[in-house]
N, C-alpha and C positions, 0 to 999 in steps of 0.2 A: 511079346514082340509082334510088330505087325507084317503081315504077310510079305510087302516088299522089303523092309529089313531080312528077313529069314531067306528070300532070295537070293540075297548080296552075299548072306554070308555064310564061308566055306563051309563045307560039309565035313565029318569028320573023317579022315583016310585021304580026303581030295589033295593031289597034287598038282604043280604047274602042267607037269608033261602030260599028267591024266588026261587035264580038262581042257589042253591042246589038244589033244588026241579026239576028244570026244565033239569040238570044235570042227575037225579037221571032217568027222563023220557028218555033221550037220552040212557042212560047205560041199558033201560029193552027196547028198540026198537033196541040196537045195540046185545043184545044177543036172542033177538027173530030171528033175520036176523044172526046170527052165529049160531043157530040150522038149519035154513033152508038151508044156505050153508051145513052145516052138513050131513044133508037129501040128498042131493045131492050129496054129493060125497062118501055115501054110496051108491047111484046106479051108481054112474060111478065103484065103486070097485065092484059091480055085473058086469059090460060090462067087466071091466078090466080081474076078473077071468075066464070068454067063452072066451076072444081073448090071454087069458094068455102076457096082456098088463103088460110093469114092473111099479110098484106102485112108484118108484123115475123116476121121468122124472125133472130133473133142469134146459132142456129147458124153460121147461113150467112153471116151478115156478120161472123162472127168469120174463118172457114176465106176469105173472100175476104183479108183484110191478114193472115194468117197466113203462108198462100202467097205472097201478094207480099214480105213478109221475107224469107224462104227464100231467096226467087230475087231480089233483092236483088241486084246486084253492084255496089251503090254509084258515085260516093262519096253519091247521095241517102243521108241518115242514115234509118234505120230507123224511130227514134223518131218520125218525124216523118212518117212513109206511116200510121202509126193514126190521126192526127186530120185529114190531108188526106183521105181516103178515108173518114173518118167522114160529112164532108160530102159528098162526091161521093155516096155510098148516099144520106145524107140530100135529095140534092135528085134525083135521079133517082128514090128512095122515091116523090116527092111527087107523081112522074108518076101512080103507080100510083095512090097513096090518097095524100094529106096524112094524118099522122096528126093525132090531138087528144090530149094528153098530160097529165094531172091531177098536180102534185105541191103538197106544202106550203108556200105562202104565205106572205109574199107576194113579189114580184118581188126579186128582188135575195139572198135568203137560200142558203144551202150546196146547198141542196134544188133550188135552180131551178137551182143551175148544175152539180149533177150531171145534170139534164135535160138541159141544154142540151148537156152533155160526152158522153150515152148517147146522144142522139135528132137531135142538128146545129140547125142554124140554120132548117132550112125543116119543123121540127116545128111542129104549133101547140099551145104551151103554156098549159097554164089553172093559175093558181093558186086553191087553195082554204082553206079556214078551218084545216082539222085533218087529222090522218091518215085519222078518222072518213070526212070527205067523199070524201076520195083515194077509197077505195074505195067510195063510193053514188055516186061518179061512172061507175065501171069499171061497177059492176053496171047503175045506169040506162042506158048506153051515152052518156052523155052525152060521154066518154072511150073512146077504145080500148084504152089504158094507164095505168096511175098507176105513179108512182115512189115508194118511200119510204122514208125511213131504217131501218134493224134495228139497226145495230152500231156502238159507237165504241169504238175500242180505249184511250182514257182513260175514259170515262163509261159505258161496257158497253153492256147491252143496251135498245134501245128498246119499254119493255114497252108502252106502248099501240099498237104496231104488232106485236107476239106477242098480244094481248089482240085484236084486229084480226082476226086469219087466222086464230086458232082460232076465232072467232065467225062467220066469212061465207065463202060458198062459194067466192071468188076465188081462182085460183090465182097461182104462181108462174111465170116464163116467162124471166129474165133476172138475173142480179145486179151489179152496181158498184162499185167502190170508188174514194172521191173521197181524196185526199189534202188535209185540211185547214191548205191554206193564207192565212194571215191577214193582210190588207192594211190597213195604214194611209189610208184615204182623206178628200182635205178639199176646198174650193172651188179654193185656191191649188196646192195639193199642196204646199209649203212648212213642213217645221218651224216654224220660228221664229213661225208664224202661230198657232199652236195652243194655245189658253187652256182647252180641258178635251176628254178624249175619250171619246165616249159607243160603250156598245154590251152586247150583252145578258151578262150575269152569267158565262158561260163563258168565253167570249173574253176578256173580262177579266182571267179569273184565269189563262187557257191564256199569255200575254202580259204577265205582272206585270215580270220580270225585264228585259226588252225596254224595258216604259214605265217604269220603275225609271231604267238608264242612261239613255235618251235623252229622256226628259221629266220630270225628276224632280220632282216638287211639283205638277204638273201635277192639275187636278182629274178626277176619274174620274164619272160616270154610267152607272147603270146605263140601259138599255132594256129593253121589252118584247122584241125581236129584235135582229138585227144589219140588219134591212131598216130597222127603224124610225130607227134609230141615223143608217141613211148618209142617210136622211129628213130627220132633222136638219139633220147638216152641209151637206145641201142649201141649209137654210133659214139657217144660221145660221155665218159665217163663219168664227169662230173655234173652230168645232168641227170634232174629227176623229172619224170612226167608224172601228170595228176591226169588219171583214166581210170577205167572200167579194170576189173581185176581180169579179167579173160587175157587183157594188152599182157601180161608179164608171161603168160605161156607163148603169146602167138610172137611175142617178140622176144623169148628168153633176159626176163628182167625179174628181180627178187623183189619183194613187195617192204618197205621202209616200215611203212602203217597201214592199218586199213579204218575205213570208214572219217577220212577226214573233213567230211562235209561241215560247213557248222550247221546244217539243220538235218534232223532225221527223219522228217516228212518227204522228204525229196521224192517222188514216183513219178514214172512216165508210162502211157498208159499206150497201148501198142495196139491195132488190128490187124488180125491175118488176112487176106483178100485171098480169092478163088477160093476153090472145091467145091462141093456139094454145099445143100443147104440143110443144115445144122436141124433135126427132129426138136421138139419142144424139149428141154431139160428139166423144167420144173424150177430152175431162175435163173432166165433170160432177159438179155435187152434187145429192143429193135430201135434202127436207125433208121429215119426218113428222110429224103432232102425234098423239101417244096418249095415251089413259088409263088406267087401271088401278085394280083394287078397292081402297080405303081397308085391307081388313082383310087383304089379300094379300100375306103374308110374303116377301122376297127379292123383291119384285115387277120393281123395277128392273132387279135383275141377272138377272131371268129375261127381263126386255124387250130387253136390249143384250147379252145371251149369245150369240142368233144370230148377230149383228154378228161377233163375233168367233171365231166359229167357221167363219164363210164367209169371214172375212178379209176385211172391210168395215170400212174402216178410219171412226172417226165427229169430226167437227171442232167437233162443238159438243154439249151436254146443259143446256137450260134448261128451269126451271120456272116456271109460271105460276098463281095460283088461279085455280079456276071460278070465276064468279060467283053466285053463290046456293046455293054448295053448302060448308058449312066444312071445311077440310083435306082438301078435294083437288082436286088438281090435273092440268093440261094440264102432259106431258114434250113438249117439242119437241127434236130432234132431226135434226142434219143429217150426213149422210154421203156418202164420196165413191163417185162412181158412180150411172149410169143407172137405175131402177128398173126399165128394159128387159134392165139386164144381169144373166145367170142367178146371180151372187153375191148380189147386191142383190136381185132379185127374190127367191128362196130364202130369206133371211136375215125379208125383211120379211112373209112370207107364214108362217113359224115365230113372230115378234114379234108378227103380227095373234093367232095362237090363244094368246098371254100377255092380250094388252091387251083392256080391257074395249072402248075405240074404236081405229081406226085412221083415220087422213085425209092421204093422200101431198099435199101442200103445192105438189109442184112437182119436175119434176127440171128440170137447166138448167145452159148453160155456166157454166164454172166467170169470174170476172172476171178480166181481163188481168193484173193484178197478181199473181193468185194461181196464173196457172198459171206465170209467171217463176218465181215464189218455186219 
């Protein structure tokens, strides 16, 4: 029999209450040793306030569950030490600093609960009106952080958050990747209950083939959001909203189904703005935003020539207009690697004497997902 079969199975004498019992000893030596980590990173947040160190470093809380992977000898599942220990950071954080966290508005949408999936439960989150605010929240300090969407790999790129960075001095310090999963939620959480489903213009159409079979005739509304939507079905019984799973706690709503999407690619790819600037992790991306002369021949490829003569490999090339300025444009640009490290440095510092501007955005851990992939 192989070793994890022989773990499964009982011992001979083991009873339910024993090996409750023996459970319940494990659960008061795992929060005796969660106090003492505690203690502990209440005097790192004494060192942290003399070197006015920033209290969000997600290098360092990536390489803490990284390392625990590693060394990992099960059968705890893997997948499942990143979001236990998201929280544990998250509430030992709090000792240090509580943060205050500014994202897109309002409670219950994609946005708050990539929040809540980057930052844990003992974050204090603010929602606000627009992307706009995210960031005159970070710069006023009314916030320490803002989160905010960049990417969706159906709907592309979020230009008013590219329109954003190249206009204010914020930087980049962290990036996310939320996998958009789509929940049926209503009062009952019961099919059979459900006489129209409301929710904003995307999710609806992400979701056609879904409410096709299983509700067919069914009437459809649009919303302003998909917060506004689970808003609704709050109020209104026979309504179901199609949102983010978070909406069914913040609005007290039972989930019908979950993952109704018809595609399971769906991801939206998020950056933090403010804090500190993120030490090398060992796989990072840096953002650039430049520009270049209108009348400057080959401009482009004399911009991204470095790149790939230092062997800088680049993950993304978007453009954006100035504002007040016709036909031309902010090149954003992300690639992978440190802006610390002598490729990247090298590469960008040959790009600077191309581009009329240069503005490094941000280097920073690469997200969990993408360093799997």
């Amino acid at each position: 029999m192989a070793q994890s079969e022989k773990s499964r199975a009982p011992a001979q004498g083991d009873s339910l209450d024993a090996l409750r019992e023996r459970i319940d000893e494990v659960d008061r030596a795992l929060l005796a040793r969660l106090n003492e980590r505690a203690e502990l990173v209440q005097r790192v947040g004494e060192l942290k306030r003399v070197s006015r160190t920033p209290v969000y470093e997600p290098g360092r809380e990536r390489r803490i569950v990284e390392t625990l992977c590693q060394a990992n000898a099960g059968p705890f599942p893997n997948e499942g030490l990143a979001p236990v220990f998201r929280e544990i950071i998250s509430g030992t954080r709090s000792l240090e600093e509580r943060l205050r966290v500014a994202y897109l508005g309002p409670a219950g949408t994609f946005s708050h609960q990539a929040a809540r999936a980057r930052f844990g439960a003992l974050a204090d989150l603010e929602p606000v009106a627009s992307i706009g605010d995210v960031f005159a929240a970070v710069e006023s300090g009314r916030a320490d952080l803002g989160i905010v969407p960049v990417e969706n790999t159906t709907e592309g790129v979020v230009t008013q958050t590219l329109d954003t960075l190249a206009e204010r001095e914020v930087t980049i310090c962290a990036e996310s990747v939320l996998p958009v999963s789509i929940s049926l939620l209503s009062q009952s959480g019961r099919l059979e209950d459900v006489q129209r489903v409301a929710s904003h213009p995307q999710p609806l159409a992400q979701c056609r083939r879904w409410l096709e079979a299983n509700l067919p005739g069914v009437e459809r509304v649009e919303a302003a959001s998909t917060a506004a939507a689970a808003q609704r079905a709050a109020e209104e019984p026979g309504t179901a909203a199609l949102g983010a799973e978070v909406a069914a706690e913040v609005y007290d709503l039972q989930a019908i189904a979950s993952g109704v999407e018809d595609r399971r690619d769906n991801r939206t790819r998020f950056v933090v703005i403010g804090g500190g600037k993120p030490a090398p992790s060992g796989c990072d991306l840096t953002s650039v935003v430049f520009t270049i002369r209108r009348d400057q021949a080959g401009g482009l490829f004399r911009l991204i020539e470095p790149m790939a003569r230092e062997g800088v490999n680049l993950t993304s090339i978007q453009l954006r207009p100035i504002r007040g300025k016709s036909w031309e444009y902010y090149f954003f640009i992300d690639c992978e690697g440190h802006r610390s490290d002598p490729s990247v440095k090298s590469a960008l510092a040959a790009a600077s004497e191309i581009a009329l501007s240069t503005r490094v955005l941000g280097s920073f851990p690469r997200a969990e997902d993408e360093r799997t992939e």
